[in-house]
mmCIF file of the C-alpha atoms, coordinates in Angstrom:
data_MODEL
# 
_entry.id   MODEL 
# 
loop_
_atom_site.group_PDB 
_atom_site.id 
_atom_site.type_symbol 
_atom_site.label_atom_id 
_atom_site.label_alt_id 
_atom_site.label_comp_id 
_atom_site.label_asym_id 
_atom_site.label_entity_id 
_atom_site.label_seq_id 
_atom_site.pdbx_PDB_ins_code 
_atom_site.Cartn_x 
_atom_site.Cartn_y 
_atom_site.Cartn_z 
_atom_site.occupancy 
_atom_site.B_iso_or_equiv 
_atom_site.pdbx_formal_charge 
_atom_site.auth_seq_id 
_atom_site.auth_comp_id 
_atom_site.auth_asym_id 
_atom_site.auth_atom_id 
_atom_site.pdbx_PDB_model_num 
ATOM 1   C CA . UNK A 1 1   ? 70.925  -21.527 5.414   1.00 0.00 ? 1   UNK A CA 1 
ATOM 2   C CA . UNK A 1 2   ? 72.096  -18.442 3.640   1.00 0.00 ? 2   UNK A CA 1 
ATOM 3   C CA . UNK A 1 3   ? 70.848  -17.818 0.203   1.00 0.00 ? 3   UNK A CA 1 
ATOM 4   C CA . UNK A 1 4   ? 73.665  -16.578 -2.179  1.00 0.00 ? 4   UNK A CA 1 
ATOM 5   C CA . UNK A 1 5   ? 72.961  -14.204 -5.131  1.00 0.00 ? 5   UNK A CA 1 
ATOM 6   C CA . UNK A 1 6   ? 73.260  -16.951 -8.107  1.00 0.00 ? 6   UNK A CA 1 
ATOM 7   C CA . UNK A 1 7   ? 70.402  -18.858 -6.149  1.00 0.00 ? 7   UNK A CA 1 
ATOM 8   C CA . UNK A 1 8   ? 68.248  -16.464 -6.341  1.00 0.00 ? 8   UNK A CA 1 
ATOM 9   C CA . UNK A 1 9   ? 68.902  -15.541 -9.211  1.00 0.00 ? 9   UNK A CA 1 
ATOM 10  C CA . UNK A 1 10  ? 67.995  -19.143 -10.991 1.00 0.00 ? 10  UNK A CA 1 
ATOM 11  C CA . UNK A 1 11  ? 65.116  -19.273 -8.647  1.00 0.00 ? 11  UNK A CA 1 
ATOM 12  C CA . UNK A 1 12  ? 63.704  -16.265 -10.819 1.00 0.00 ? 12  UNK A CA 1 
ATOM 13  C CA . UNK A 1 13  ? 64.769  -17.278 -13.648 1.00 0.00 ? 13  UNK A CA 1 
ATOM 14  C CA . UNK A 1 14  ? 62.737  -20.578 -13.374 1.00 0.00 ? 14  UNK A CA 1 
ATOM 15  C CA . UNK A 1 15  ? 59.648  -18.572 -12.102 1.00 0.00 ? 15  UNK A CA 1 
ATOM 16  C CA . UNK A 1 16  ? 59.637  -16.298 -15.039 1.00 0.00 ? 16  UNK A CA 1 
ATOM 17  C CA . UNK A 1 17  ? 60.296  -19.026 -17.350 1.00 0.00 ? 17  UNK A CA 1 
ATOM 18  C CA . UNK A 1 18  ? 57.253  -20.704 -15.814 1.00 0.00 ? 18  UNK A CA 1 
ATOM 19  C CA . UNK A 1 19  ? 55.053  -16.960 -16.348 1.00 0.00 ? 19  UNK A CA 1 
ATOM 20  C CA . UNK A 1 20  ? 56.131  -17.068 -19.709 1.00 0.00 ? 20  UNK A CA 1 
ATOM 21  C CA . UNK A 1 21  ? 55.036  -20.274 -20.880 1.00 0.00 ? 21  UNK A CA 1 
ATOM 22  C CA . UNK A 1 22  ? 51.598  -19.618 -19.026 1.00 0.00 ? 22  UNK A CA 1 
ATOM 23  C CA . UNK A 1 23  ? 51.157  -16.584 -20.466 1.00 0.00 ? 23  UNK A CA 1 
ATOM 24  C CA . UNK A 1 24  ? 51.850  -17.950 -24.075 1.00 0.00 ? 24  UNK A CA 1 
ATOM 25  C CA . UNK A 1 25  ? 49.743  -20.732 -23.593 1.00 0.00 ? 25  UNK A CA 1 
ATOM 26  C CA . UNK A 1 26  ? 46.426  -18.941 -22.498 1.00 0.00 ? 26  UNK A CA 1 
ATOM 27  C CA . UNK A 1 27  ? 47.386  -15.944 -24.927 1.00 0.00 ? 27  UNK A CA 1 
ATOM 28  C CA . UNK A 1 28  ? 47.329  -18.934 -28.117 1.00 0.00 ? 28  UNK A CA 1 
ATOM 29  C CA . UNK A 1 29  ? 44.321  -20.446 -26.397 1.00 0.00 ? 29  UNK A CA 1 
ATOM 30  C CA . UNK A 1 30  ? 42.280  -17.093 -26.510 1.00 0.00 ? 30  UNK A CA 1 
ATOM 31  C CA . UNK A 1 31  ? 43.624  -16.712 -30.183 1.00 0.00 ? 31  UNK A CA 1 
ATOM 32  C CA . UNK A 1 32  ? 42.197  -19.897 -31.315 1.00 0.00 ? 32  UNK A CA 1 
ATOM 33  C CA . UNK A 1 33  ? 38.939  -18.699 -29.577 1.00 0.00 ? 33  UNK A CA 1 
ATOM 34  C CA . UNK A 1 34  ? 38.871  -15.878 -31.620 1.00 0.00 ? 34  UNK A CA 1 
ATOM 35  C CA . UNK A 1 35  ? 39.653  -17.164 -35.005 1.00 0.00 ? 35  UNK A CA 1 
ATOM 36  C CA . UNK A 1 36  ? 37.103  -20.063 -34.004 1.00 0.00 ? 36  UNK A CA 1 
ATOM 37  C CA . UNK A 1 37  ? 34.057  -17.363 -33.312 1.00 0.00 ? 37  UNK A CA 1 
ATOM 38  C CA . UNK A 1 38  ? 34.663  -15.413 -35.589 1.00 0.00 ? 38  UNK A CA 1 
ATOM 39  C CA . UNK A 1 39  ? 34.881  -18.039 -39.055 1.00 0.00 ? 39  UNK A CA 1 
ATOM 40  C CA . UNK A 1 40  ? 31.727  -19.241 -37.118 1.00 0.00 ? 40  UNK A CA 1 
ATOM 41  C CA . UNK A 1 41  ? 30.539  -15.393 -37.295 1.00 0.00 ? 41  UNK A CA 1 
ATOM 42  C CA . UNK A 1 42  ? 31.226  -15.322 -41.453 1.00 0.00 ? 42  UNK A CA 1 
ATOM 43  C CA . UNK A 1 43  ? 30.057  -18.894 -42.081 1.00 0.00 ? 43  UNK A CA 1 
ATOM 44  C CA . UNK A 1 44  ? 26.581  -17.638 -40.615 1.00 0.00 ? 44  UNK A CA 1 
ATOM 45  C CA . UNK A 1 45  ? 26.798  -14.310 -42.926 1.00 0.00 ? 45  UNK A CA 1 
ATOM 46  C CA . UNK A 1 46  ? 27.269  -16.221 -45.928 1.00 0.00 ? 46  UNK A CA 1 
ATOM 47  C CA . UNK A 1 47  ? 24.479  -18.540 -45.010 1.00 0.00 ? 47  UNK A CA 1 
ATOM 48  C CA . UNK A 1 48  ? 22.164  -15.441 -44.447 1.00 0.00 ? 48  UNK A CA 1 
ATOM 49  C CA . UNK A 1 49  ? 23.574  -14.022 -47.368 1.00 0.00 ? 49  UNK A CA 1 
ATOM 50  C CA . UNK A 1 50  ? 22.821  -17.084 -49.668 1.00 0.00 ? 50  UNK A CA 1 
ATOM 51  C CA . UNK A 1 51  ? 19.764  -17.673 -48.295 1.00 0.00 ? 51  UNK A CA 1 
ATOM 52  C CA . UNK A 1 52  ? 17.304  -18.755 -50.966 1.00 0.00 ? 52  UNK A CA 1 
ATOM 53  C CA . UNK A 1 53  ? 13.806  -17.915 -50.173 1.00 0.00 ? 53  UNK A CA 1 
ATOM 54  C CA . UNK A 1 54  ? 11.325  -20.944 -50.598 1.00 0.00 ? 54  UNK A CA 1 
ATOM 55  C CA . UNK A 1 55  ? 7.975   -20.259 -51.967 1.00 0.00 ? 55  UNK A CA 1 
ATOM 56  C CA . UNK A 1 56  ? 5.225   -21.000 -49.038 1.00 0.00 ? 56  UNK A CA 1 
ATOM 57  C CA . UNK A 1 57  ? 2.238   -22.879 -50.151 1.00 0.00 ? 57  UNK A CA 1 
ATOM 58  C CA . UNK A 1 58  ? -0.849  -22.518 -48.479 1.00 0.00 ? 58  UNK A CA 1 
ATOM 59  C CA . UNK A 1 59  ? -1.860  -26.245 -46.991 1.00 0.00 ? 59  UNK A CA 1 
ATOM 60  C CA . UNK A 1 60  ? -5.242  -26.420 -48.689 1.00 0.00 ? 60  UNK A CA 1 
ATOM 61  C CA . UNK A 1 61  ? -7.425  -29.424 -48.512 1.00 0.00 ? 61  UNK A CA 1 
ATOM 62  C CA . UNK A 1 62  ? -6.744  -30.352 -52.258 1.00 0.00 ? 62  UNK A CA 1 
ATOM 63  C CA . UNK A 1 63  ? -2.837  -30.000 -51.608 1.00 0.00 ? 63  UNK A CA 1 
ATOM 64  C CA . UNK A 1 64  ? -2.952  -32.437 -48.630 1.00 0.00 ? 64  UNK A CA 1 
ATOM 65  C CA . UNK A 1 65  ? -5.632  -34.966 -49.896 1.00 0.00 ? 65  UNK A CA 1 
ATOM 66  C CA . UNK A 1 66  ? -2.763  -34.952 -52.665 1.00 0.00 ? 66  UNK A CA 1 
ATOM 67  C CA . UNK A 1 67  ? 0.187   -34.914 -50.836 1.00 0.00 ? 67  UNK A CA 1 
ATOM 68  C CA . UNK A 1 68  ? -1.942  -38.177 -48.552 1.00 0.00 ? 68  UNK A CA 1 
ATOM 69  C CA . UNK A 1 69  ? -2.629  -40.261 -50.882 1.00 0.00 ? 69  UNK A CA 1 
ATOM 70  C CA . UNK A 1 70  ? 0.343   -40.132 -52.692 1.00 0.00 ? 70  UNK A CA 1 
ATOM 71  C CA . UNK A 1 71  ? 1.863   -41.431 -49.495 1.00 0.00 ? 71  UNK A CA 1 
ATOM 72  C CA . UNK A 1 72  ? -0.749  -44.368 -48.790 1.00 0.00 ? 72  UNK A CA 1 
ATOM 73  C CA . UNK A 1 73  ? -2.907  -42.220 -46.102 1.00 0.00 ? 73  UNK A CA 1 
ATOM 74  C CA . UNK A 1 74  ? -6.570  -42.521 -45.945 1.00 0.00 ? 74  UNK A CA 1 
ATOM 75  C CA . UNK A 1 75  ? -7.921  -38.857 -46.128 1.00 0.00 ? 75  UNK A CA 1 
ATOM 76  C CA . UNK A 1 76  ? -10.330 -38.328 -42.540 1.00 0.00 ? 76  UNK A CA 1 
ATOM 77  C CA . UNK A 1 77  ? -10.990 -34.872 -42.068 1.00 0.00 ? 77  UNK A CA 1 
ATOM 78  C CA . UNK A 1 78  ? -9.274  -31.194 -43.199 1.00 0.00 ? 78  UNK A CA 1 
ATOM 79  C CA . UNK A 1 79  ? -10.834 -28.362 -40.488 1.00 0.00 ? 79  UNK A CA 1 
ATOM 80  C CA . UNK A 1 80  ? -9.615  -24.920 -39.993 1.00 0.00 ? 80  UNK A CA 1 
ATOM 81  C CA . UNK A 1 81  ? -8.993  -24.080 -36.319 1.00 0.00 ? 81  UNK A CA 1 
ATOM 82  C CA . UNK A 1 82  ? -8.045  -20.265 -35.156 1.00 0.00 ? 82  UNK A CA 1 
ATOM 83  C CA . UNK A 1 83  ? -4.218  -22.354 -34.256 1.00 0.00 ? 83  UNK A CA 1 
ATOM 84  C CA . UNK A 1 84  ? -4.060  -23.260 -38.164 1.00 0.00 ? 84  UNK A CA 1 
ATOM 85  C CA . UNK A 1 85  ? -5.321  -26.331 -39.776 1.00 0.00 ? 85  UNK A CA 1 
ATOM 86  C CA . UNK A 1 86  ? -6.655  -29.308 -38.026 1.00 0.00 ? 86  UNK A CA 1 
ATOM 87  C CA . UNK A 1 87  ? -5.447  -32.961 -40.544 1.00 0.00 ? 87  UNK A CA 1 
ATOM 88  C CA . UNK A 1 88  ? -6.482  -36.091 -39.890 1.00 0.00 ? 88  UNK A CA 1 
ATOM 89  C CA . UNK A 1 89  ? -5.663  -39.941 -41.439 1.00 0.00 ? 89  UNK A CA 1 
ATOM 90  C CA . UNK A 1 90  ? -5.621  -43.189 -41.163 1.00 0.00 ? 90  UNK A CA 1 
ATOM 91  C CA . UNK A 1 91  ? -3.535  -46.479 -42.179 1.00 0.00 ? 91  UNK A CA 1 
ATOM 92  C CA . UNK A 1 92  ? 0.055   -44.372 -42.507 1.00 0.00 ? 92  UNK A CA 1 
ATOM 93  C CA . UNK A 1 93  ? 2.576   -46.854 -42.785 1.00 0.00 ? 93  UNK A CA 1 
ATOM 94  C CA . UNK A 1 94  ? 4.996   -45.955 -40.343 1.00 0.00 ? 94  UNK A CA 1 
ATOM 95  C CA . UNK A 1 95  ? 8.105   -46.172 -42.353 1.00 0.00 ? 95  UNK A CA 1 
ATOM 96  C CA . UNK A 1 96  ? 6.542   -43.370 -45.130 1.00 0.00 ? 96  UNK A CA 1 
ATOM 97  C CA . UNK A 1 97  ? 6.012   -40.899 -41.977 1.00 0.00 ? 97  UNK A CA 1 
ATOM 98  C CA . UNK A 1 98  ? 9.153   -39.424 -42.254 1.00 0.00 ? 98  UNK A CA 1 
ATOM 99  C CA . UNK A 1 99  ? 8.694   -38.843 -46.209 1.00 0.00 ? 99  UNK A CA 1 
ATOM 100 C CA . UNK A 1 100 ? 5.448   -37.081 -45.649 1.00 0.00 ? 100 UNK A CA 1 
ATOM 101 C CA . UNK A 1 101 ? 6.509   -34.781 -43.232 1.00 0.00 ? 101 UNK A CA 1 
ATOM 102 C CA . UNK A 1 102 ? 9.659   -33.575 -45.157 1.00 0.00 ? 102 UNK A CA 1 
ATOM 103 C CA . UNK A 1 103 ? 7.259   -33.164 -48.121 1.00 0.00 ? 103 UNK A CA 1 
ATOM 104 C CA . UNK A 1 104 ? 4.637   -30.949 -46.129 1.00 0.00 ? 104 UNK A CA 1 
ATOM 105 C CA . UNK A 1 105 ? 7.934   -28.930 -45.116 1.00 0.00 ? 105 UNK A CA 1 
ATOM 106 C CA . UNK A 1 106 ? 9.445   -28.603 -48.623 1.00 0.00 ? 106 UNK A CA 1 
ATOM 107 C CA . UNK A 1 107 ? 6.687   -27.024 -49.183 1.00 0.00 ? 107 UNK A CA 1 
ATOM 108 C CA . UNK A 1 108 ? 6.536   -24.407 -47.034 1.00 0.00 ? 108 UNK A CA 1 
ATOM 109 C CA . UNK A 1 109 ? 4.053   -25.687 -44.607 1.00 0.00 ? 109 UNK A CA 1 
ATOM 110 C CA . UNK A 1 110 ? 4.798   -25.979 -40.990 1.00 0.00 ? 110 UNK A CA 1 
ATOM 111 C CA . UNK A 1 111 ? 3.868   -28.724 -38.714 1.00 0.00 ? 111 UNK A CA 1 
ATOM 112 C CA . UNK A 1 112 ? 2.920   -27.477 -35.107 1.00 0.00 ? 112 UNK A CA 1 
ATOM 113 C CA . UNK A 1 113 ? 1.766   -30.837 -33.551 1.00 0.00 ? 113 UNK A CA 1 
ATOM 114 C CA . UNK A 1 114 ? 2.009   -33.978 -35.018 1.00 0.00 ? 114 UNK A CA 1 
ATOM 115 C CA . UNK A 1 115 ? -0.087  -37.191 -33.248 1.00 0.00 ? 115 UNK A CA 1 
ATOM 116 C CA . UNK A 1 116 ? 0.725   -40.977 -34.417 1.00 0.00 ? 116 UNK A CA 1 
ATOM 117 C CA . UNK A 1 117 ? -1.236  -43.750 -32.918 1.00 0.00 ? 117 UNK A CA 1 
ATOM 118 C CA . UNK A 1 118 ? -0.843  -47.181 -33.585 1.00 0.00 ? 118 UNK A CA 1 
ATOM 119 C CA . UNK A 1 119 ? -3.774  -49.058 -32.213 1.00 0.00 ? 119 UNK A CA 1 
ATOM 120 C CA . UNK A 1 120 ? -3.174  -52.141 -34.534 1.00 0.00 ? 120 UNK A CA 1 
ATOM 121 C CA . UNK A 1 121 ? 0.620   -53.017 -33.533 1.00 0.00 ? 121 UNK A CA 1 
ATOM 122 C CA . UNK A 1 122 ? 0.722   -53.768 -37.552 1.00 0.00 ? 122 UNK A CA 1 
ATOM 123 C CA . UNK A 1 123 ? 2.409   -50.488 -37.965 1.00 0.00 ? 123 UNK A CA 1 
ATOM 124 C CA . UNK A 1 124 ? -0.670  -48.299 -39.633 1.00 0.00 ? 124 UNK A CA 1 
ATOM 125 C CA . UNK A 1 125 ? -1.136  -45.526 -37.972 1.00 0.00 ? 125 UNK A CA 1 
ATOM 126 C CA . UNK A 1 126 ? -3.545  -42.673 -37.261 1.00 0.00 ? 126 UNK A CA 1 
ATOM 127 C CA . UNK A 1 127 ? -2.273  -39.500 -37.670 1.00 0.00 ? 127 UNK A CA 1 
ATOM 128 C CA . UNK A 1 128 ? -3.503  -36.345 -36.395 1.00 0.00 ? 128 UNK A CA 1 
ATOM 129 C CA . UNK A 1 129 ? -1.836  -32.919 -37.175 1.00 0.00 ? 129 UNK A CA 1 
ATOM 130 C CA . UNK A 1 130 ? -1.803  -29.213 -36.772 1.00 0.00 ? 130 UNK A CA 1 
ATOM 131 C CA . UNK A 1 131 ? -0.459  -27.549 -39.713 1.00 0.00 ? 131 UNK A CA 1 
ATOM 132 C CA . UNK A 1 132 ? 0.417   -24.050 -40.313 1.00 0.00 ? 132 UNK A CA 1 
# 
């Protein structure tokens, strides 16, 4: 079987066709890559930019005999430990946990460990946390 010129010729024609639309297709992949990082890369510098700083309150035992009664906790014990500050309570309702804890974080006071025990199965628990 003899190959004639035209042949060839569409056989290379079909091959670089075939490069072509590779090529174009990884070289708009890699574009879309790019554009994607970097609006990523100025939607974090106008976060850090914008950030508003939130005034950090110290968790005294006054703030959080406050903040625990306000949310239905009987006050235990308030020590201060060389990690931070030792809380404890009793009779948490387990559906006002997660209010509590976004109001110790609004403000400004970081929760390192947080224990919940229900010994009851009545849904009061006994909390026990590390605050910072």
């Amino acid at each position: 079987m003899r190959l004639r010129k035209r042949d060839v010729s569409l056989v290379l024609m079909i091959l670089s066709a075939l490069l072509i639309y590779v090529l174009f297709s990884k070289y708009y992949k890699l574009r879309d890559e790019y554009y994607r990082d970097y609006l990523r890369h100025k939607e974090i510098m106008f976060l850090l930019a914008n950030y508003g700083e939130r005034k950090r309150e110290e968790p005294t035992e006054s703030l959080i005999r406050e903040l625990f009664s306000s949310y239905g906790v009987d006050f235990r014990s308030f020590r201060r430990v060389e990690t931070g500050y030792e809380v404890e309570g009793r009779s948490l309702r387990g559906e006002r946990l997660p209010a509590l804890v976004y109001a110790l974080e609004d403000r400004g006071i970081r929760i390192v460990k947080l224990k919940t025990v229900d010994n009851t199965g009545e849904g009061l628990f006994d909390i026990y946390m590390l605050l910072r």
